[in-house]
N, C-alpha and C positions, 0 to 999 in steps of 0.2 A: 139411392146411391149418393145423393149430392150430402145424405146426413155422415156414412163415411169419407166420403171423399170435399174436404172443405174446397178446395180447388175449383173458379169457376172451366178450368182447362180440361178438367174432367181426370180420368185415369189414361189418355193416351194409346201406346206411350208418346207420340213426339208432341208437341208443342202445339197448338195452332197461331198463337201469337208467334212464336219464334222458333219455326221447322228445326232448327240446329241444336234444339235442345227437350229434353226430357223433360215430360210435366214433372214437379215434384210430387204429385199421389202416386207415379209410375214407379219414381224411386222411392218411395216411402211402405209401396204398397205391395213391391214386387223384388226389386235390385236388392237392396239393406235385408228386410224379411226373411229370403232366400238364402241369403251369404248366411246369415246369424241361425239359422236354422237347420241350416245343416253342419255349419260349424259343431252347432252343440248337440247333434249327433254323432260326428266325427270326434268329438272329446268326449263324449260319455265312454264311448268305445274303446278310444287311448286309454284313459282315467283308469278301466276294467284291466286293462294290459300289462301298465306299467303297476298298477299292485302287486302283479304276481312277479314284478321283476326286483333283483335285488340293488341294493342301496349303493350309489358308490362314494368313495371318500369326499366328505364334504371340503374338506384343505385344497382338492383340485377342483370343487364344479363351483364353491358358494364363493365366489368373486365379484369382484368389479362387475364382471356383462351380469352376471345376475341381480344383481341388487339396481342394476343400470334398467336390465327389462322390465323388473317389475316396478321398478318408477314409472317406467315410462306407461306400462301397463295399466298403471292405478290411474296416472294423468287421465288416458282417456276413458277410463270409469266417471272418472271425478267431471270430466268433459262431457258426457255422455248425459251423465245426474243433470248437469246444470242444463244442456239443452231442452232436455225432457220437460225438469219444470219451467224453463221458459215458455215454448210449446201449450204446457198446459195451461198456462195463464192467459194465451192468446187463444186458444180451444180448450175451455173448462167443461168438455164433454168429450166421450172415446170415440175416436175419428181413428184412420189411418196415419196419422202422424202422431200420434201419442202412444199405440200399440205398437210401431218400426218401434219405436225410441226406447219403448220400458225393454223389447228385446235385446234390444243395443246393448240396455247397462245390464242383462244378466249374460249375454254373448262376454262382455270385456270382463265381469266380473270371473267366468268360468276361464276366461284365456288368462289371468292373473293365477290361479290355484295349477291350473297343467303347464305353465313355464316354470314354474315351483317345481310341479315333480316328473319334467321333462330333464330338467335341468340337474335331478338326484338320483335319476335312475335309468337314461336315456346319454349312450354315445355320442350320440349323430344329429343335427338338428331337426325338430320335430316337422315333419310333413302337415300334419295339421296348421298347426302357427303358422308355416311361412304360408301356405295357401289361402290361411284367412287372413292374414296381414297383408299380404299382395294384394287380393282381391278390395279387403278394405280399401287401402290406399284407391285404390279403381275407383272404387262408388263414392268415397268424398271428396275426390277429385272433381266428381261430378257434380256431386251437391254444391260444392264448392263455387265454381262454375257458374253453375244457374245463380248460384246467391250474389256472387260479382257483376251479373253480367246481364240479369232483366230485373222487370220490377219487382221480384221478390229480394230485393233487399233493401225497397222501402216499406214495405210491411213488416221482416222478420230483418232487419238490422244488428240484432241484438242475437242474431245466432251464427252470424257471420266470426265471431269469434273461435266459440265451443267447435264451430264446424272446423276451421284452420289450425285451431289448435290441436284437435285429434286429427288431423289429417297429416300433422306434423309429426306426432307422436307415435303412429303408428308405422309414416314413414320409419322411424328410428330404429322401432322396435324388429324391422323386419331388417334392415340391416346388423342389428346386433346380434339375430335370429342366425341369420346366414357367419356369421363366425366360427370356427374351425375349434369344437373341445382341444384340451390339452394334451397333448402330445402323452403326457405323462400317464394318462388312464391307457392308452393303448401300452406303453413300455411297461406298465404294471404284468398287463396280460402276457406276455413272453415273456418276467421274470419271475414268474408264479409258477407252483407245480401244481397246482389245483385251479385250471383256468374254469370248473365248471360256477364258481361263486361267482365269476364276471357275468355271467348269463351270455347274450346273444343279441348279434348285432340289427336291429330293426330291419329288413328283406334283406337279409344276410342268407347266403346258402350254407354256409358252415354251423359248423356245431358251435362253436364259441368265439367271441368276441377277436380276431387280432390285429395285428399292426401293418401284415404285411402289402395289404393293399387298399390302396386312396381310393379306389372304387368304393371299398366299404362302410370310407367315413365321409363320400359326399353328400348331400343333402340332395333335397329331389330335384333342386334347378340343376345343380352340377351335372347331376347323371344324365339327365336330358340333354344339354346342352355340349357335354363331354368335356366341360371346362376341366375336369379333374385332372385329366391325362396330362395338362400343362406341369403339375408337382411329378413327373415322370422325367421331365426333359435335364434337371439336376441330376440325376440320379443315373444319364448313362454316360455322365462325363468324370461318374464314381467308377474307377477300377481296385478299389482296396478288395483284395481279399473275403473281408466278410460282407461286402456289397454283392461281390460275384455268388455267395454262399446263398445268400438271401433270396438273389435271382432266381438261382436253378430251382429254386422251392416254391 
């Protein structure tokens, strides 16, 4: 075991030197693995979905947040690459820290390709991304952590970088994750006579895509948390006519 796990702390998980924190083979070996592993079953699965879904106007979805996510996206591929072979050079043999890592950069590289076509064929922000982006931010919080905070970062110094910096970037990307499409893709669907070419809202009940309720275009934190219902409270101090029409419906 000690040939996988270079760690004289073993695989954990807590620490024996320092109870308050996670060996790094536990996170390397279990935490990271697990996230990246299931992610890129949860995207093979998306990936199969949104093929069959149709295209939407690239004038509204190909903007600023996208060309923003997938920078930021690439960052931590490009972050991910350089930890790996740093990593490898301090273990020039397959351990547990060099297998988490080569997952890493094919998880960030498959999260770079379905913000692509989440972002051309998808309403609503993709439940996949924010769950692995959230989670990430979790686990390199941790890493992060441990590398500031015991003696693994006199030894691995030089990955205290790549670690803050994807820690950083991934924060970003899951706040730009959680941003609201534009209004204009839903007004498209209520002034269409043919709403079936819009397709269908991601756990939508209805047959086709519409505008009339913010339930349908929250993302998965909103609906849990009911934050949505807050874009309701504008809207009952509307008495116009086609407010009230829109109501009854």
């Amino acid at each position: 075991m000690a040939y996988q796990c270079p760690s004289t702390e073993g695989w954990g998980p807590l620490s024996s030197n320092y109870p308050a924190h996670l060996t790094t083979c536990f996170q390397h070996g279990f935490l990271a693995p697990v996230l990246n592993a299931l992610f890129l079953a949860a995207a093979a699965v998306r990936l199969c979905k949104l093929s069959g879904m149709p295209r939407l106007p690239s004038e509204l979805v190909a903007g600023r947040i996208l060309w923003a996510k997938l920078f930021f996206a690439t960052a931590v591929f490009a972050a991910s690459v350089v930890e790996f072979i740093t990593m490898a050079q301090l273990f020039p043999y397959m351990c547990v820290y060099t297998i988490s890592l080569a997952l890493q950069m094919v998880a960030a590289a498959v999260a770079i390709w379905l913000h692509y076509k989440e972002q051309h064929h998808n309403r609503i922000a993709s439940t996949p991304l924010l769950l692995f982006w959230l989670v990430t931010v979790l686990v390199y919080l941790t890493r992060l952590r441990t590398a500031l905070s015991v003696d693994y970062i006199n030894d691995f110094s030089t990955l205290t970088v790549p670690i803050s910096l994807l820690t950083l970037a991934a924060l970003i990307i899951l706040i730009l994750e959680c941003q609201p499409k534009p209004r204009e893709l839903f007004k498209q669907v209520d002034n269409s006579n043919d709403n079936a070419e819009f397709g269908k809202l991601e756990d939508s009940d209805d047959d086709y895509c519409t505008s009339g309720s913010p339930e349908e275009r929250a993302n998965v934190f909103s609906r849990y948390t009911y934050t949505w219902v807050g874009s309701l409270i504008p809207a009952t101090l509307d008495t116009s006519p086609a407010h009230q029409i829109i109501c009854q419906h």
